[in-house]
C-alpha positions in Angstrom: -32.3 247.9 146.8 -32.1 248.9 150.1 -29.1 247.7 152.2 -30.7 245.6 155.0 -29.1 243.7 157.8 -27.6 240.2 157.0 -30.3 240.1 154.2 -31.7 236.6 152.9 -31.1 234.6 150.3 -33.6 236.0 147.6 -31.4 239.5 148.1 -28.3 237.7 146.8 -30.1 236.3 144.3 -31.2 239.0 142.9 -27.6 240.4 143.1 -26.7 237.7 141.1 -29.3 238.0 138.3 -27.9 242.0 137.4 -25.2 243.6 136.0 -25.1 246.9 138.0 -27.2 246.9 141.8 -27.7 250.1 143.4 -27.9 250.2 146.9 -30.0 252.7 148.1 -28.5 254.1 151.2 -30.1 257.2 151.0 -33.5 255.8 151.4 -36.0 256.4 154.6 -34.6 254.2 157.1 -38.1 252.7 159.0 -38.1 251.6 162.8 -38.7 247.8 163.5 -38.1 247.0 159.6 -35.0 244.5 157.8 -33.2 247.7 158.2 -31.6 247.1 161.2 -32.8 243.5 162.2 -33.0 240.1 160.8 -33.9 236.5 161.8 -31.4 233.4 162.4 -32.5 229.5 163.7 -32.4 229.3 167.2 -33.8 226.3 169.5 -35.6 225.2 166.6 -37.6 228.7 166.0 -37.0 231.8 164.3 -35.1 234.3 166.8 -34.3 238.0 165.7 -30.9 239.7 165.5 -31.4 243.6 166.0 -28.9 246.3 166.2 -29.5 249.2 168.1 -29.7 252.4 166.5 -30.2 256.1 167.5 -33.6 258.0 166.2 -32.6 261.6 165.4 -35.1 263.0 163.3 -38.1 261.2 161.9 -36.8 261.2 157.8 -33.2 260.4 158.9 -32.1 257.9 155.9 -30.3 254.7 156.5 -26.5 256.7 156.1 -27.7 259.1 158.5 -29.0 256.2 161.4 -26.0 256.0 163.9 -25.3 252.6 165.7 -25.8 252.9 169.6 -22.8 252.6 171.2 -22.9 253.4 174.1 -24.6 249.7 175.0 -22.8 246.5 174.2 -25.1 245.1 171.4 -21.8 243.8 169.2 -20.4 241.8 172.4 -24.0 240.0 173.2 -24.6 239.7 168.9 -21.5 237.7 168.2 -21.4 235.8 171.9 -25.4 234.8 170.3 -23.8 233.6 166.9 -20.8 231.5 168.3 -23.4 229.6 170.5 -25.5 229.2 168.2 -23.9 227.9 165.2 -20.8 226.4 167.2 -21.6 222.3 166.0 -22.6 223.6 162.5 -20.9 222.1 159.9 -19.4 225.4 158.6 -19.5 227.4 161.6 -15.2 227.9 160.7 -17.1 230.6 158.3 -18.8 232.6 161.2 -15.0 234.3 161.4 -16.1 236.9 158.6 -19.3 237.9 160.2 -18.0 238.6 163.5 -15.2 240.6 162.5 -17.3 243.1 160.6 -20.3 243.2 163.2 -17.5 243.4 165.6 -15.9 246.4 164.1 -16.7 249.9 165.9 -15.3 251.5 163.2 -19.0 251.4 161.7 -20.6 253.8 162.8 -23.7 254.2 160.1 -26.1 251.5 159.7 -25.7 252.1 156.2 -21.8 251.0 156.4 -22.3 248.0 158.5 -25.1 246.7 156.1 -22.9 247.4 152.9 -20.0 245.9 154.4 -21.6 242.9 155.7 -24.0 242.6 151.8 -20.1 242.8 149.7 -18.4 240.4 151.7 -21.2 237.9 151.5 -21.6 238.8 147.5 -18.0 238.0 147.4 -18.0 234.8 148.8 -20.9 233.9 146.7 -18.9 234.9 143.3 -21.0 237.7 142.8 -19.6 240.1 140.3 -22.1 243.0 139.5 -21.2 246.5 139.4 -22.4 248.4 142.8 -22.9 252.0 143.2 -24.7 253.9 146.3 -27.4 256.2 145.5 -26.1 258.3 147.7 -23.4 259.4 145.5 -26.1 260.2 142.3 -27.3 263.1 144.0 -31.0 262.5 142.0 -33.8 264.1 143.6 -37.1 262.9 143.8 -39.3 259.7 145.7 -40.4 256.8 145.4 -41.0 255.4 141.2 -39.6 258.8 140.0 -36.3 258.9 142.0 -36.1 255.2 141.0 -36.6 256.3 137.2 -34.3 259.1 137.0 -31.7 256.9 138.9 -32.0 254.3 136.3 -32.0 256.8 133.6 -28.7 257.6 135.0 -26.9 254.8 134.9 -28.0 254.1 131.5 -29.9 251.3 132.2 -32.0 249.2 130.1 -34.0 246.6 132.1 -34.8 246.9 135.8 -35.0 243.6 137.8 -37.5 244.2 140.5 -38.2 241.8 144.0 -41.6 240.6 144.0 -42.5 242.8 146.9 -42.7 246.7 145.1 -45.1 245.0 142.2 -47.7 247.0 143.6 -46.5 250.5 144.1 -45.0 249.8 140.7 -48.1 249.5 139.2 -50.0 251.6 141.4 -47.2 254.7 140.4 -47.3 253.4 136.6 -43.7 252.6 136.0 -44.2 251.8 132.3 -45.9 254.5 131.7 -42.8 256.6 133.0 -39.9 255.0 131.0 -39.4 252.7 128.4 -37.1 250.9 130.4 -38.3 247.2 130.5 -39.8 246.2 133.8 -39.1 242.7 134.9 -39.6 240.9 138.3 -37.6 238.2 140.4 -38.8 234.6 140.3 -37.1 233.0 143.1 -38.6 230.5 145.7 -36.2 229.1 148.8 -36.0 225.6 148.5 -35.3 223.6 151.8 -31.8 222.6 153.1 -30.2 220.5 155.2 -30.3 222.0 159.0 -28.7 220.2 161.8 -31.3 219.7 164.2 -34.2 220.9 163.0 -37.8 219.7 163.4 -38.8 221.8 161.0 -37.8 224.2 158.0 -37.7 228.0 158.8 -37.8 229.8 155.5 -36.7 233.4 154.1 -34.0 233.1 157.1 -31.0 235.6 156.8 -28.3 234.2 153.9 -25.9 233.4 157.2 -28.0 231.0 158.3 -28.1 229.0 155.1 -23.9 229.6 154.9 -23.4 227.9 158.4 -25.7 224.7 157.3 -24.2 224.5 153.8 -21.6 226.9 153.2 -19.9 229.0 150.3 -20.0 226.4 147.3 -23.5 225.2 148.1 -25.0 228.8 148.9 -23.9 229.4 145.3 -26.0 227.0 144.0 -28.8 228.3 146.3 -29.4 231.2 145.1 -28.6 230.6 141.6 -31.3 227.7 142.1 -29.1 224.9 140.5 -30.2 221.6 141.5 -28.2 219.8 144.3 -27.9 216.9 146.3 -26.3 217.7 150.0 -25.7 215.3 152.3 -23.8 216.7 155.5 -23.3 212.7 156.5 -21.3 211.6 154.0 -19.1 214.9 154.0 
């Protein structure tokens, strides 16, 4: 998978269903994509979080894209987050976040992403093997790079989002490897919001942590039936 920004819930669950997850920071990074961007709840509608990155050279990958730093995006992004989740009932949790978006020690998208992805799999209990494609060194695009990578790391069964089913069938994955092929079921259910007049889904994974936090984003993602009730907490 590709590292995104503050990625949604279906990302961790997908962590959560694999024993090794490769993050493949050496892909094409893509202007105006979950690359750099995600959306939060704000005033009751879906608002987007961006960070500003530099555009070098047209097949620059996601390791390669530097943050811009010259402006002060990390300043206005956390000042956004305090505000927004400040009378959540875990907004105490917002701590983590800040002090990795915060951090100009970053300076690749690809690092932020990572870093922000493995604390949040960390807090979720999340214990799969990761590895960056970066550090393969296997040539190739698209379903033959992903082949040859899986081939690689000796893997058996590939656990695929719903999303690449068709350029998995349109490049004939079977027909490649005898490695099993197996997609993601997972459907976000609703949760408790404070506030809310409606339900925003397929939100970035903070925003479900700051309206149910750690213990109960567990159960999210792994899709074990709850009952939440924020009132009688």
């Amino acid at each position: 998978m590709q590292p995104t920004f503050l990625p949604w819930s279906g990302y961790f669950h997908l962590m959560s269903e694999v024993d090794i997850f490769v993050y493949l920071d050496d892909a094409q990074f893509q202007k105006s994509s979950w690359h750099n961007r995600n959306r939060i709840s704000l005033n009751n509608a879906s608002h987007w979080l961006t960070v500003p990155v530099l555009h070098q050279h047209l097949e620059q990958t996601l390791l390669e894209t530097r943050l811009k730093n010259t402006i002060p995006w990390r300043e206005k992004m956390t000042r956004l987050l305090e505000q927004t989740y400040a009378k959540h009932p875990f907004s105490h949790e917002l701590t983590d976040f800040i002090e990795l978006i915060s951090n100009a020690n970053f300076t690749s998208l690809a690092e932020l992403n990572i870093a922000l992805i493995e604390m949040m799999a960390q807090k979720l209990s999340i214990n799969c093997q990761t590895i960056r494609s970066s550090e393969l060194d296997i040539p190739g695009v698209r379903t033959q790079r992903l082949v040859s990578i899986l081939h690689d790391i000796k893997a058996t069964e590939y656990l695929s989002p719903q999303g690449a089913r068709e350029y998995l069938t349109a490049d004939s994955f079977i027909e490649k490897t005898d490695i099993t092929l197996s997609f993601q079921q997972f459907e976000p259910q609703i949760y408790p919001k404070i506030k809310a007049e409606h339900f925003i889904e397929k939100l970035s994974m903070l925003d479900v942590v700051m309206n149910i936090g750690w213990c109960d984003s567990k159960a999210y993602i792994t899709q074990i039936p709850q009952v939440i009730n924020h009132e009688t907490r």
